[in-house]
Every structure is written in C-alpha cells, then in structure tokens.
N, C-alpha and C positions, 0 to 999 in steps of 0.2 A: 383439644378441639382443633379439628383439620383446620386450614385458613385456606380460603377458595380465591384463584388469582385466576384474576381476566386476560388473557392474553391477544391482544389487537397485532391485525395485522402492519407488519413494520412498515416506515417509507425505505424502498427499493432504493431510491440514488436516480439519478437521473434525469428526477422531474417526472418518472411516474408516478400518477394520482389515483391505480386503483388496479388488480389483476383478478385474473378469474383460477376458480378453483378448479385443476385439473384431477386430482387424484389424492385422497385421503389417506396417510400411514399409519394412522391410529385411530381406534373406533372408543367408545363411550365405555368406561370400566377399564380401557388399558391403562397400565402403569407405563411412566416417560421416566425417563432421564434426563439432566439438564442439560439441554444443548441437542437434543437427539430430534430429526427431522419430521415433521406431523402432519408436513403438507406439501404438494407441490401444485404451485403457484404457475400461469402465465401472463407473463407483461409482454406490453409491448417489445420490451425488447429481446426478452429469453423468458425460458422455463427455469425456474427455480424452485434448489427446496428448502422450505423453514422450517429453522428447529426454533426448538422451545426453549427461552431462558430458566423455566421453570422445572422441579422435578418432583412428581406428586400425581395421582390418578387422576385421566380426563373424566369428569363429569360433564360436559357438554359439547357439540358442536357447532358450530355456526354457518350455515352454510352448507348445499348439496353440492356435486361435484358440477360442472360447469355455470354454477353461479359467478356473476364478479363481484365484488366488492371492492368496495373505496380502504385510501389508506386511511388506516384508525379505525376501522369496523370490528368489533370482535372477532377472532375465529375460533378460539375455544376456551374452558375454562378449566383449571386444574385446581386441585383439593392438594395441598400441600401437609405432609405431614401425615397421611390417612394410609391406612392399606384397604379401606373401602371405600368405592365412590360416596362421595357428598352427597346429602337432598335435593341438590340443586344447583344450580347457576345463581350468583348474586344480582340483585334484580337491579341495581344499579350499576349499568357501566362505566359512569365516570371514575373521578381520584373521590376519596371521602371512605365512606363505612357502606356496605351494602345490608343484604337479606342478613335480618338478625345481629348483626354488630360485629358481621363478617367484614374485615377491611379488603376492600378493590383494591386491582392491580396497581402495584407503586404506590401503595403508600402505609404498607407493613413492611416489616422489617424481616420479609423471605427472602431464603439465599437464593439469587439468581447468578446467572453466568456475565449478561453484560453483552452476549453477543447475539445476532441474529444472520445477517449474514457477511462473510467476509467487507471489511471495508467500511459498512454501515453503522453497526451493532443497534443496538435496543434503545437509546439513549433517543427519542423522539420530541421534537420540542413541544411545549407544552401548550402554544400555539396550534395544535392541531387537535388538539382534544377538540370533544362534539360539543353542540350546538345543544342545548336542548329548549322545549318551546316553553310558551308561560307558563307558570305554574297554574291559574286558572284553568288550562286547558290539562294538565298532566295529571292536578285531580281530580278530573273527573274518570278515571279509569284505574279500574281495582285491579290488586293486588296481582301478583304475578306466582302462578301456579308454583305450590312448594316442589311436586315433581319433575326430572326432565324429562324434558318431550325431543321425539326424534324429531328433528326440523325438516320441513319441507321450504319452509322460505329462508332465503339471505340470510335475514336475522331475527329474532323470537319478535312475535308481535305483542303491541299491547292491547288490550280487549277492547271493544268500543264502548262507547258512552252508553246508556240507556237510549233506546231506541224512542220514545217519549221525548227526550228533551231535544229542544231544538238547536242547531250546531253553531254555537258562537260564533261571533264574527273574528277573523284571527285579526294578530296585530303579533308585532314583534318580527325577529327576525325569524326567516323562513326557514326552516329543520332540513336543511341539505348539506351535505360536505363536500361532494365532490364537485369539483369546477365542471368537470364534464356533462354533468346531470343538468349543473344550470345552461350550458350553452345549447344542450341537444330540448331543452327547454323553450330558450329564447329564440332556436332555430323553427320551431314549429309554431311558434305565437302559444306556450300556456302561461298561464297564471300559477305559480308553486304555490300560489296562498289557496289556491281552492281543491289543490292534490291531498287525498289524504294519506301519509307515508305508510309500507306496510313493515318500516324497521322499526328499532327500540326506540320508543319516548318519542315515536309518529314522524323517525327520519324517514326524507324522502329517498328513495333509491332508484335506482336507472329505468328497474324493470316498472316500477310506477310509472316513469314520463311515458315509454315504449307502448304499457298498455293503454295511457291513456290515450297518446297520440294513432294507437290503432283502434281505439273508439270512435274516436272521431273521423278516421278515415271509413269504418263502418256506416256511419251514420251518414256521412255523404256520398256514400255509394247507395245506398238505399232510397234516398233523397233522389240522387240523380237517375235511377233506373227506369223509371217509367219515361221518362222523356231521353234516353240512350240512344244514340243512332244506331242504324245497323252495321255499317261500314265500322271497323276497327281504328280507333283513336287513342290518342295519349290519356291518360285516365292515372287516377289518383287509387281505384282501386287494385287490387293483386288480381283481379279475373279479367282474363283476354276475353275478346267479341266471341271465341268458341265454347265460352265456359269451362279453358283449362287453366289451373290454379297457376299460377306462376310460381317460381322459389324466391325470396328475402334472404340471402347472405347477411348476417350482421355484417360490417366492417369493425371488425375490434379484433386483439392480440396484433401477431406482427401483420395480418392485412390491414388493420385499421393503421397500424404505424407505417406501414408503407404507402398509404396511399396519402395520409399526411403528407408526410416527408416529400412525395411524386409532386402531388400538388403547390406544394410552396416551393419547390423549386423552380415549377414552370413560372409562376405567378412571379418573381423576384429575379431568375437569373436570366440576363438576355444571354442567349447560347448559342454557339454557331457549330456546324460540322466540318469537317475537311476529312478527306481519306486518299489514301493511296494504295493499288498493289504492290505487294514483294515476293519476290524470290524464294521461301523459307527453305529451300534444297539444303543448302550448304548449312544454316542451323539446326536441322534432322539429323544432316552427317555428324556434328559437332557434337551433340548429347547423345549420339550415339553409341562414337569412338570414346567418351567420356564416360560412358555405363561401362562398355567392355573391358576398362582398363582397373575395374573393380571398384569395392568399396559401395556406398549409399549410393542409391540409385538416383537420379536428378531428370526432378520431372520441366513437363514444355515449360508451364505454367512461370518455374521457377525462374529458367532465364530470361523467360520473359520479363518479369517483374525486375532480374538484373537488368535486362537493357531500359527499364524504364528509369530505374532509381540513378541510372547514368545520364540518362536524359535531362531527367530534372536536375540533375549538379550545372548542368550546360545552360538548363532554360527554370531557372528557380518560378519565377512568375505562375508558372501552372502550379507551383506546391506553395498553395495559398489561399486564403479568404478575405470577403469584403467583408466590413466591418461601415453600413450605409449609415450611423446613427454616428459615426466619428469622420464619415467621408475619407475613410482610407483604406488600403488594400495591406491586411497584413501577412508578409509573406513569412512560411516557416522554417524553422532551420531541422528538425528532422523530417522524417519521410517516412511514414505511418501509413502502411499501402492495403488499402482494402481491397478484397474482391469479390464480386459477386458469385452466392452459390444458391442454388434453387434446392430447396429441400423441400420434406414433406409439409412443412407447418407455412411453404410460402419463399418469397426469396428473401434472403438476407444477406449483409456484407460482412461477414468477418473482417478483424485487422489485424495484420500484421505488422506488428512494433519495431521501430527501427530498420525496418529494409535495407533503407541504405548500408546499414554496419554489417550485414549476413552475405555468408557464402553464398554461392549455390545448393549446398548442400545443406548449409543451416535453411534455407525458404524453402528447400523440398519438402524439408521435415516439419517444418511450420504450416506449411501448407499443409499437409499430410494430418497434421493434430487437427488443425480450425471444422476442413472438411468433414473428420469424422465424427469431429463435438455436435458438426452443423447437424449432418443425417443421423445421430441419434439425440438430437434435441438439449443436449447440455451446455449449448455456448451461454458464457457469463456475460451480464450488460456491461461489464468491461470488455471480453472479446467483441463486443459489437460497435464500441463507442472511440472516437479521437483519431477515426481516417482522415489524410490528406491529400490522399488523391487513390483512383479507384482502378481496377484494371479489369475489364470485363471481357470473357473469353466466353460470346457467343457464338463461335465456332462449333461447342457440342451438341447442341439442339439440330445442327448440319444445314445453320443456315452460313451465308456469303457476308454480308454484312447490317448495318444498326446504325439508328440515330439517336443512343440513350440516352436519359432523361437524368444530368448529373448528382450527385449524391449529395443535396444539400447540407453542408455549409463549403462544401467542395468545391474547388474552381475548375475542374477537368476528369475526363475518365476518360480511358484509352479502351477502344474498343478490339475485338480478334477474332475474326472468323472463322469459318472452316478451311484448313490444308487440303487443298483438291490440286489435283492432276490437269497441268494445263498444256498449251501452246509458247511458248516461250522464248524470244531474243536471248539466246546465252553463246558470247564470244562470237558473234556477229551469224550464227549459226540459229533456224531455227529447230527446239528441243522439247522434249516434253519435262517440264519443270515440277513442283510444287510449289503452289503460289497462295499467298494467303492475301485477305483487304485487311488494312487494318483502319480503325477509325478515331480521330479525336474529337471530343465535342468539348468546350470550354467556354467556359466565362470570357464574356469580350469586353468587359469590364477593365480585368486585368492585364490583357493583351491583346495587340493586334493580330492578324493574321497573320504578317509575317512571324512574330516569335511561334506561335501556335503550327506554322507550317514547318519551321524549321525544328521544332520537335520531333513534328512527324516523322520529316526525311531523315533524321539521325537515328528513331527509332527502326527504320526500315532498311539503314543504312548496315545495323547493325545486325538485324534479322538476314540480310542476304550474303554478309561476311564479318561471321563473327568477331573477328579477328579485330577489327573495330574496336572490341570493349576491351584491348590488350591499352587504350592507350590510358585509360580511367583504371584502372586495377592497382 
C-alpha cells in the first residue's frame, strides 16, 4: 500500500515567511526522485528551486503558478512506493495519520533525503506547524473529496457548513500563519475572526485579507459616488475623475523587499552626502595598458572596488554598523562589498565576499559571475545577504551623479557616475579630460565629516593616479 507524504513548503533562511510560486517542474502523475527540483519558488530575496525530500508519484498540487504561500503551506503530495498515482491527497495536513490510516508527512518511516535546499535542509521546527481552528468549527464540514482536483486556489478548500445553520460565534486562536497576513490585517483595521479562510482547516491566507480589504474599498466608493466632486481628488478608489482604471502593483518578491529595506533605512539612518569630481583619464590609461598586456580582462567596476576596499583599511569606520538596542557602533574586520545591479526582476545588490583578500582580476571575475546569476535570475539568498558596504555605479543609466538611499544595516555606499569628456586643469594647462562625480552618503552616526571626506579625497586621490594603490598592495 503506497504511503502518501505531504510535502510543505521549507523555511528559506533568512527570515523569509512566505514565497510565491513562479514555475511548476512536475505535473500530477509524474514520477520524482529524491531530492529532484518540483518548483521554483520567489522570495524576497531570490528565485529558487525546490526539490523534494521525497521519491514516489506526485498525486497533488498545491497551488497555481503566481500564487504565494506562507512557509509550512503544502505544496504537494507524493504516493511513495506506488508506480500509480494515489486517490488522493491525505486530508489531514498535520503530523498524525491522514485519509484512511495513511500516515502524513514525518511521521512514517519513508526514506527521505534530509535535504531541501543547500544550507537549510528539511529539518523544520515543529514550532511552525499549523494552527488549526476548534474542533466545533472543523466538524461541521464534510469530508474531503477522495479524488484530486486540479487546484485553482492556494490550497484545497474545506466545504462550507450547511447553508441553514447559522455561523458560530468564533473563539480560539485565529487560523493564520503568516506574520505578514496578520499585519497587512492590522494595517487596514480587519477583524481575522470574522474572515473566512479559503485554505485547509479555514486557514486565512493573504489573498483573503486583499480581497476582503478591496471589498471594502468597493463598498466605499460606491457610497461615496453620488456625492463625488467633479474636480479630481485623492480617493480611496482605483478610478480617476476621467473614469480611467488605474494599475495596483502588488509590492511583494524583491520589490516588496526593496522597498522595505528603502524605507527603514530612511526612517533609522541619519545620512549625509559629500561628493567630489575626479580626473578618471589616467585610471582608463591604467586598465587599459593592464588588458593589453594579456591574460583576464579587468573590468572599471573591479578597481574600482580595489580602491574602495583600500579606503576602508585607512578609514575602517565606514565598514560597519549600528547596533541602537546595545548603543554601539560595531565596526567590521572583513569587507563584504556589495554592488548594486538593476536586473529584470528589480534592483538587487549582490555580495562580493572578501574584497579586500581579491585581486583585480579575482573581482572582475566575481563580478562577472554575480552579474550574470543577477540577469538570469539564479542569485542564492546567500549571494544577496552579509554586505558591508556598497558600491553603486550609477554612471550606466548616463546620469552625472546620486543621493542614494544606504543599504540598511550598512553604514555607507560609495556612489560613480558617468566618465564624460570635460574641461579640465591638468599640469597647470587647460585640457579636455575624463572626469567622473563620485559620491559618498554615510551614516553620521559613525563618523564625522571629516573622516567621511577624507575617504572621499583618497578614493579620488587614487582614481586620478593610480599609482596611489602601489602604497596598500
């Protein structure tokens, strides 16, 4: 007799509490392998893919592709043992015995692998299992269909009560999991006790808060219509004074983590600017004479990032963070250099580990990997996590310069404009140069402006004659 295993989606690492499904590898009837990938997943932080501890025909899915779900939501269920799909999904998702005296995931004795993904594996604490509501309320809704059904929502619903009786008053804890769900809850003023959930065992889920809360925005647009002014106002509803629809962006994946992250850094770090022009002529000549003499090619970007990780040996205070809950500034002893790179999915900061220990040639090629993971979507929530400070080279977009918004929990980010053709004092002569702005914004927490300037002028120092970084090598 097959044994049918639940397989919930893992916790990621990180502190993320839910990703959405981007793209399905296996469909209903396929046969898995243990450990072979079933899904790919986006978090806030990256796109990933999960494989399955399990190995045994999928009988169900959970979830359509751009659905999210929280961690510990089902995402499918495999028939272990079987060379033909199962009847069904076990109707109980917890630990215990399901449909028919089939035991649920972890807690038979099927070989699993142990892993899910690199760094994490499967081992999920037991602390995160679900919620489920009173029993009062769970029996009053029958049984759960022996066949499977292709899902259109999240997760398979339970049926309603009789339409006759009237809907208990709830009591107990609220059937929510995700943190999230509760504060975009508490953000709009509902009550989760009077939501009714459309996941298993009447869990609330995101897309419940959303539609309820666009009910209600319904409802007060209608309300408010007949008494509407003519003149175009601020309004709660999505329709302009011309009657054209507006568009609703969600903020979730990496734009919702981005605009987090934007916003608590404004909100917590007092930040200042400073910039200066430089000269970049003679470090053009430098990487130039430096390509043609063979070997890996060594990009701007790269010594760039040398004369920064030279910087910070001089001015450590920028490679560092507050720490407001112990009243101290702790400064770091590597140099974990991030940079900003705008991909399709949004901008993100890769990290580059160790900076300070690499060549030129070791961060070209670093650089060279991060970028290419970035634009096809494979960077890992490690490549994205543990920068110490950031190097931002808005120069490509072909603007001059930037006031950016630091990389929270980051004390500084060194900004880099566009190399343009100028006017120029060189050797008491005027010349046409290549000059770039470069810009530092920092925590003023950490540092005054003098240490913050004299970063500057050493990184600028070094940008107009490289020969400067001959004295740090």
């Amino acid at each position: 007799m097959a044994q049918v295993l639940e397989f919930k989606l893992p916790d990621l690492g990180e502190g993320l509490t839910e990703a959405e499904i981007v793209r399905w590898l296996v469909a209903v009837g396929d046969v898995v392998a243990i450990d072979q990938p079933v899904v790919e997943v986006e978090t806030a932080k990256a796109m990933v893919e999960v494989p399955c501890p399990y190995g045994g025909v999928v009988t169900a899915r959970y979830g359509e592709e751009g659905t999210e779900l929280p961690v510990g939501a089902p995402l499918l269920t495999v028939a272990v043992g079987a060379s033909e799909p199962a009847a069904g999904p076990p109707a109980d998702s917890g630990t215990g015995t399901g449909a028919e005296g089939v035991p649920a995931a972890g807690s038979g004795p099927a070989e699993t692998s142990g892993n899910v993904l690199v760094g994490y594996g499967t081992g999920a604490p037991a602390a995160r299992r679900r919620r489920v509501r009173p029993a009062t309320v769970v029996a009053a809704a029958p049984a759960a269909p022996a066949a499977p059904v292709a899902l259109a929502d999240p997760l398979p619903t339970a049926a309603p009560a009789a339409a006759a009786a009237p809907a208990p008053e709830r009591s107990g804890p609220v059937p929510v999991i995700s943190p999230l769900v509760r504060r975009l809850a508490r953000q709009n003023g509902l009550d989760l006790r009077a939501l009714d959930g459309s996941g298993r065992d009447g869990l609330i889920l995101r897309c419940d808060v959303e539609q309820a809360i666009e009910r209600i925005e319904q409802q007060a647009a209608r309300t408010a219509a007949p008494s509407a002014p003519a003149s175009p106002s601020a309004s709660a509803s999505p329709t302009t004074a011309s009657g054209a629809v507006t568009e609703r962006v969600p903020l979730r994946g990496v734009r919702g983590a981005v605009a987090d992250k934007l916003s608590r850094s404004r909100r917590e770090i007092p930040e200042a600017t400073c910039w200066v022009d430089a000269d970049a002529t003679e470090l053009l000549a430098a990487r130039a004479a430096a390509n043609a003499a063979g070997g890996p090619k060594i990009s701007l970007i790269a010594l760039l990032a040398r004369i920064c990780t030279a910087a910070l040996a001089r001015f450590p205070e920028l490679n560092s963070t507050v720490d407001m809950e112990a009243r101290e500034i702790v400064r770091l002893r590597d140099v974990h250099l991030g940079f900003a790179a705008q991909t399709d999915r949004g901008l993100v900061v890769p990290v580059v580990r160790d900076a300070r220990n690499r060549s030129a040639e070791s961060l070209s090629a670093e650089f060279a990997r991060l970028t290419e993971a970035g634009r096809t979507g494979k960077l890992t929530p490690g490549d994205l996590t543990g920068g110490t400070f950031t190097l931002n080279n808005y120069g490509v977009f072909g603007v001059d310069g930037s006031t950016p918004i630091i990389n929270h929990p980051e004390a500084a980010m060194l900004g880099v404009g566009r190399i343009v053709a100028k006017p120029w004092v060189h050797q008491g002569e005027l010349a046409v140069r290549q000059v770039v702005q470069l810009s530092l914004t920092f925590d003023h927490r950490v540092c005054d402006g003098g240490t913050a300037g004299g970063f500057l002028r050493y990184v600028a120092d070094c940008v107009e004659q490289p020969a400067v970084l001959l004295r740090t090598l």
